[in-house]
C-alpha positions as CSV (number, residue, x, y, z in Angstrom):
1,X,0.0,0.0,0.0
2,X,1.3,3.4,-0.6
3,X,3.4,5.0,1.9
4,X,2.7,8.8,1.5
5,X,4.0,12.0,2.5
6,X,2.7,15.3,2.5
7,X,5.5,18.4,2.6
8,X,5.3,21.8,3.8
9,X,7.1,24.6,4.1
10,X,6.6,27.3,6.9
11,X,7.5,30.7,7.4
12,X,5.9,32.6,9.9
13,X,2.9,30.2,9.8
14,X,1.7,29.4,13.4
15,X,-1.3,30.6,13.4
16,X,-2.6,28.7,10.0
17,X,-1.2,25.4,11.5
18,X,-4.1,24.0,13.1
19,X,-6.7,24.7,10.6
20,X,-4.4,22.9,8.0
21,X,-3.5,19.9,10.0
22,X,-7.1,19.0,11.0
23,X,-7.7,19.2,7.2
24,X,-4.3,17.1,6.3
25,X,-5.5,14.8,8.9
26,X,-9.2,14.3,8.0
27,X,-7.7,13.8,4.2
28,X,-5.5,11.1,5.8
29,X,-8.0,9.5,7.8
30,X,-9.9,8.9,4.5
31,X,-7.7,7.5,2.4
32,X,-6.8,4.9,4.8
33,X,-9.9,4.3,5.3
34,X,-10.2,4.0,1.3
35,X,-7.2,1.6,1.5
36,X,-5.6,3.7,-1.0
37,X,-2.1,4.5,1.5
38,X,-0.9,3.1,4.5
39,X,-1.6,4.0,7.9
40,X,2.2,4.9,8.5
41,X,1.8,8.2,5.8
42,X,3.2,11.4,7.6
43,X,3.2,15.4,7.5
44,X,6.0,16.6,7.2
45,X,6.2,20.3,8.4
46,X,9.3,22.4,7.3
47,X,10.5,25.2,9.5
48,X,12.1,27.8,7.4
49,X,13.8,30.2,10.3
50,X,10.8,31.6,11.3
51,X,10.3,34.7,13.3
52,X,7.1,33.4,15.6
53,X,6.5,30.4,16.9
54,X,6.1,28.2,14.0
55,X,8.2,25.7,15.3
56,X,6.8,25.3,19.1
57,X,3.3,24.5,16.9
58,X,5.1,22.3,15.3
59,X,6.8,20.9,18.5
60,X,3.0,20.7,20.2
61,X,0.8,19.0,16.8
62,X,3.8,16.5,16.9
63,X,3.2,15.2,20.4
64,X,-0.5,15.1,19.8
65,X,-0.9,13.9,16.3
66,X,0.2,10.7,14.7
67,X,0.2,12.3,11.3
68,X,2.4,15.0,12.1
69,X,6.7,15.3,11.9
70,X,8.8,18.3,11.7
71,X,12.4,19.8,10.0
72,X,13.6,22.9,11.4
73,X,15.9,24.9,9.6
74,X,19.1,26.8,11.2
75,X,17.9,29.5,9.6
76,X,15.7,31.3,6.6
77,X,17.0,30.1,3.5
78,X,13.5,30.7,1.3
79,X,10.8,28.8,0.4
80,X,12.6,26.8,-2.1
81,X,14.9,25.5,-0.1
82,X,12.8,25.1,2.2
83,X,11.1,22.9,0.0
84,X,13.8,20.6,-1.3
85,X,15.0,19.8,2.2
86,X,11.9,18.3,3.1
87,X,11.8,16.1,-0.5
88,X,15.2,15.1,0.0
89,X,14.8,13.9,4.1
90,X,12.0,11.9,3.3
91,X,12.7,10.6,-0.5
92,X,13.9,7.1,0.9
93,X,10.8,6.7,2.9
94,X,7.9,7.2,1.0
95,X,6.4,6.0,-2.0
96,X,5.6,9.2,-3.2
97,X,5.3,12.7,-1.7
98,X,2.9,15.6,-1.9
99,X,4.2,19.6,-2.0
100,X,1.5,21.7,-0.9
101,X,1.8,25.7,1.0
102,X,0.5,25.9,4.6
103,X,-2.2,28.0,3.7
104,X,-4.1,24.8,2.0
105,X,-5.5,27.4,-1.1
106,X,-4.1,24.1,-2.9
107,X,-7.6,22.3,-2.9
108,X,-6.6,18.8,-1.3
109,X,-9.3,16.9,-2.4
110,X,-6.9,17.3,-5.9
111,X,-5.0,14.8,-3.9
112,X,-7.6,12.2,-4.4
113,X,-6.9,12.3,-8.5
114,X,-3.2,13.0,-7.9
115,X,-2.9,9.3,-6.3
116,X,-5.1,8.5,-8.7
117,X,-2.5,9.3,-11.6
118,X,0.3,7.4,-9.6
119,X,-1.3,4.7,-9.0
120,X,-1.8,4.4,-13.3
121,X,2.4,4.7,-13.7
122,X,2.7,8.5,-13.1
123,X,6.3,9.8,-11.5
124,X,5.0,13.2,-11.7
125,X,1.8,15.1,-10.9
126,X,1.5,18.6,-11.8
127,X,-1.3,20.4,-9.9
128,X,-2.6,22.9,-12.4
129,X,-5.3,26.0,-11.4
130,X,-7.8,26.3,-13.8
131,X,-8.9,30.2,-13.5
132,X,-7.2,32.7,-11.4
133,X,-11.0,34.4,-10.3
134,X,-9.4,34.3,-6.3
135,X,-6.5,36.7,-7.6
136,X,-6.4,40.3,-7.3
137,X,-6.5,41.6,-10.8
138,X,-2.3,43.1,-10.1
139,X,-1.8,39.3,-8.7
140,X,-3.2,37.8,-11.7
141,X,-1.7,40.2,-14.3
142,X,1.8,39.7,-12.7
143,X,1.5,36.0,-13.0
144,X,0.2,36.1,-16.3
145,X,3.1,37.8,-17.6
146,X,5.4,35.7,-15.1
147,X,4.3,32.4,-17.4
148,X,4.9,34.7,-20.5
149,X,8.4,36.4,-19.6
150,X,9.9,32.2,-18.5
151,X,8.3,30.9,-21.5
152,X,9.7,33.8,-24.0
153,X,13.2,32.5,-22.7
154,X,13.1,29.3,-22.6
155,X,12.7,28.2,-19.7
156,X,10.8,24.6,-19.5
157,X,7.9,25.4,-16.6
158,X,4.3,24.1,-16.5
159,X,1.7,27.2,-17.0
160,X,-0.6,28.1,-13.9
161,X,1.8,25.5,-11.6
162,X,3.1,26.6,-8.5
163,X,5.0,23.9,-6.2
164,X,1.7,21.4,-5.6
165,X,2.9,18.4,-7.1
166,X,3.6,14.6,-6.4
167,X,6.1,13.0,-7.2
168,X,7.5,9.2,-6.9
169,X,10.4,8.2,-4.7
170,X,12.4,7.5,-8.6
171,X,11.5,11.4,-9.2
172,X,12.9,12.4,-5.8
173,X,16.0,10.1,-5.9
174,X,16.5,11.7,-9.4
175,X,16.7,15.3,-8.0
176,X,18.3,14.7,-5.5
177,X,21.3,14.6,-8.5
178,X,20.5,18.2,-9.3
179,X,22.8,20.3,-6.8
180,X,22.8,23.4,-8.2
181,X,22.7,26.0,-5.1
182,X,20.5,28.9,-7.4
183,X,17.5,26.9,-7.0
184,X,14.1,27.1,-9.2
185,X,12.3,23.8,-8.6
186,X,9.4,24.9,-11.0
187,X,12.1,25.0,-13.7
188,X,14.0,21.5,-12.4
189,X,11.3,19.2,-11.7
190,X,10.2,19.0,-15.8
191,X,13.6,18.3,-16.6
192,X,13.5,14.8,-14.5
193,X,11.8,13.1,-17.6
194,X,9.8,10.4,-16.2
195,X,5.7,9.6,-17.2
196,X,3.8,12.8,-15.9
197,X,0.4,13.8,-15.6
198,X,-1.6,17.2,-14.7
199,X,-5.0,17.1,-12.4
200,X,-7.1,20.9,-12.6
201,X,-8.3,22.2,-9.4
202,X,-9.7,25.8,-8.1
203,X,-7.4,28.0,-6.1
204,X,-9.2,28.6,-2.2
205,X,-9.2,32.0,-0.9
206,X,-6.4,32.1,2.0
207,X,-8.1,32.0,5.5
208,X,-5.2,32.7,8.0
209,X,-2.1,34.5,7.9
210,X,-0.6,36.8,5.1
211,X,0.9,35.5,1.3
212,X,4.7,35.6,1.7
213,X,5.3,35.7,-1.8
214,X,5.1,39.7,-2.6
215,X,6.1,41.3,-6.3
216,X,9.4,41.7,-4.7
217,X,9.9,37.9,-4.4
218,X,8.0,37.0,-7.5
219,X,10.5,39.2,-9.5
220,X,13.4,37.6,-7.7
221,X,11.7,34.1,-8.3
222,X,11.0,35.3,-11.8
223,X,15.1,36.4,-12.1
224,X,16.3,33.1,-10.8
225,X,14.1,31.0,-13.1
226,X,15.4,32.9,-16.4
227,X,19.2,33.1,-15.5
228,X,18.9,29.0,-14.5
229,X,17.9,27.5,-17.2
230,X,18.3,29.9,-20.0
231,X,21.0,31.7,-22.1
232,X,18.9,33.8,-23.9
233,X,19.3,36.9,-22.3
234,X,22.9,36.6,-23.3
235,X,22.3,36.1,-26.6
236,X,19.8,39.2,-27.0
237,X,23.0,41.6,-25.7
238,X,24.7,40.1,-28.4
239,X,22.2,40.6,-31.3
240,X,21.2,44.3,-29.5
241,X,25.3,45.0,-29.5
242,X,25.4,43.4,-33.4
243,X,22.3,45.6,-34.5
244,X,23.7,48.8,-32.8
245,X,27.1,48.1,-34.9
246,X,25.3,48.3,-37.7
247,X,23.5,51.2,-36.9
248,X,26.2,53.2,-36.0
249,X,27.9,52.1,-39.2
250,X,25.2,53.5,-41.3
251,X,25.2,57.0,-39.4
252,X,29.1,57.0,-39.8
253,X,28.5,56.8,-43.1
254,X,25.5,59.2,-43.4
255,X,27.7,61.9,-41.4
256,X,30.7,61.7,-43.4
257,X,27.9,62.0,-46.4
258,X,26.5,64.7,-45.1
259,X,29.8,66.5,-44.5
260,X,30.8,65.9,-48.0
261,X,28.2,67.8,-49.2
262,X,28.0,70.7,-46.8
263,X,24.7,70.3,-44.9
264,X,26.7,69.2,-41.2
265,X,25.0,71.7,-38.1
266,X,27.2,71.5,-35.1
267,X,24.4,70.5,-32.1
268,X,24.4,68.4,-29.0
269,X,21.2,66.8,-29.2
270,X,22.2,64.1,-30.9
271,X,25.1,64.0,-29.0
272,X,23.6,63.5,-25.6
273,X,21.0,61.0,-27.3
274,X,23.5,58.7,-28.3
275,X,25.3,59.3,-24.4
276,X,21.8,58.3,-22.4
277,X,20.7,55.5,-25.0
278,X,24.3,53.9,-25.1
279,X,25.0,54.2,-21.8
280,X,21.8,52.7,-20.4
281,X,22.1,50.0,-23.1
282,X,25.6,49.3,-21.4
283,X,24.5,49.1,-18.5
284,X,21.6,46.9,-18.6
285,X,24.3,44.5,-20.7
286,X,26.0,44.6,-17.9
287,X,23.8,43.9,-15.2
288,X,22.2,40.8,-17.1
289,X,26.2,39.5,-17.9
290,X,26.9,40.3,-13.6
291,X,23.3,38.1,-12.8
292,X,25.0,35.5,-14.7
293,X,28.8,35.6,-13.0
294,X,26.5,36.3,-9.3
295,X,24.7,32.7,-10.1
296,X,29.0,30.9,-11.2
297,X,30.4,32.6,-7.9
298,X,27.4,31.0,-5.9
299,X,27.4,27.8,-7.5
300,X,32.1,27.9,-7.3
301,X,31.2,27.9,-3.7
302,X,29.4,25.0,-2.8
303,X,27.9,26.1,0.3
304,X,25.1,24.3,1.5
305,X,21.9,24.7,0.3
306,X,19.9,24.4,4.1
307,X,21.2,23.3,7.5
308,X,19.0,21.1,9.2
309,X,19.1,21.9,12.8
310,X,16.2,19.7,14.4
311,X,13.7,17.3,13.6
312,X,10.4,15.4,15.0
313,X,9.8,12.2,13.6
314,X,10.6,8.6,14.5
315,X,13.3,6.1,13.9
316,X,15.3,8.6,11.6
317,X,19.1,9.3,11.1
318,X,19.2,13.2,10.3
319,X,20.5,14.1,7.4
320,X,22.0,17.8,8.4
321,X,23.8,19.5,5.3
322,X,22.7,19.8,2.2
């Protein structure tokens, strides 16, 4: 029978913790009672250096639920971090595993036709939303155009997916090769291979607690995915720098025309046009080519990607560093 796990990360998300483990639980309790996992399937809660008391919840639902283990983190190393060191403490364990945000706007009755795909050969299930009506019209114009920017440059990422997935114990033996420390799971996780499926569900409205992803960390999530997993950012500097040759070879040659046959004015607009537009071409070349040597002095370094500094579970070797 299927040994599953469910992982969460948490940041700053004590007071949503009850309301999602009696949910997590009840959704349990059923499918044991369905015979469709074991009775030994876990939560697995993943404390990402929060602020509040994230962790003593954690500590208390532990010691009065069977369902429920923890990871704490040393500290905050982000949510996608956060993420992987859960997958990767729990890949030899499980038959498959479950990704899902604290908040539970994940509808987890889609878990229901995510085991459902497994259980017909599938490594990996994509949970994709099928409208965006619960967004804010910003929120849903920023992801829109989030899907769009990834997409224009190449990177491989399923539309209207977030991080609510399952995936197999092959699929998470499998990334645990990938140990690249500039982390984009959304961008990784397709590039496994494996037989995949997708299940449709509507996004709930969040009950309890605050979103942690604002456009500041969207952007930076955005940043990461592009510079990851594509080289096309370097190759528009290059065709910009080629077409602005050209350019400037034609107006060389209009001036000296122009000269030639008398009609030259001496002025400055031009002159400070060609400054401002070069320069701030320059510089945005430059700052794309530094994101680039930022992510190679990272990855030269091979520092860890999360230190685990406690956990709650059972009959368990820790696996610290990663």
């Amino acid at each position: 029978m299927t040994k599953l796990y469910i992982v969460i990360p948490c940041y700053n998300e004590d007071e949503t913790l009850d309301y999602t483990t009696e949910k997590l639980s009840e959704k349990l309790e059923q499918l044991i009672s369905e015979k469709r996992i074991s009775a030994d399937s876990k939560i697995y809660y993943i404390d990402d250096g929060s602020k509040d008391k994230t962790w003593d919840k954690i500590e208390s639902l532990h010691n009065s639920n069977k369902f429920v283990n923890g990871i704490k983190l040393s500290k905050n190393r982000g949510h996608q971090n956060a993420l992987l060191a859960g997958l990767l403490h729990i890949k030899d364990d499980c038959d498959c595993c479950i990704s899902i945000d604290a908040d539970l706007q994940d509808d987890i009755n889609t878990i229901d036709k995510m085991l459902a795909e497994f259980e017909n050969g599938c490594e990996i299930v994509y949970g994709i939303r099928n409208d965006r009506k619960s967004d804010t019209f910003l929120k849903r114009s920023t992801a829109q155009l989030y899907y769009k920017i990834l997409s224009f440059f190449g990177a491989d990422i399923i539309y209207n997916h977030a991080d609510f997935r399952l995936m197999s114990s092959n699929a998470l033996n499998a990334l645990d090769g990938f140990k690249e420390v500039n982390l984009f799971l959304r961008g990784i996780v397709p590039l496994l291979g494996f037989k995949t499926g997708t299940v449709e569900y509507a996004r709930n409205e969040r009950l309890y607690g605050k979103t942690k992803y604002n456009l500041k960390k969207m952007f930076a999530l955005a940043i990461d995915g592009i510079t990851s997993f594509s080289i096309k950012p370097i190759r528009m500097i290059t065709a910009v720098g080629l077409i602005a040759l050209l350019i400037s070879l034609g107006m060389l040659i209009y001036s000296f025309v122009q000269w030639a046959l008398g009609n030259t004015t001496r002025g400055w607009t031009s002159i400070v046009w060609s400054i401002w537009s070069v320069g701030g071409l320059e510089l945005l070349a430059i700052g794309i080519i530094g994101e680039y040597i930022s992510k190679i002095y990272l990855e030269t370094k091979s520092r860890p990607r999360f230190i685990i500094e406690k956990t709650l579970e059972e009959n368990k070797t820790d696996k610290q560093i990663q």
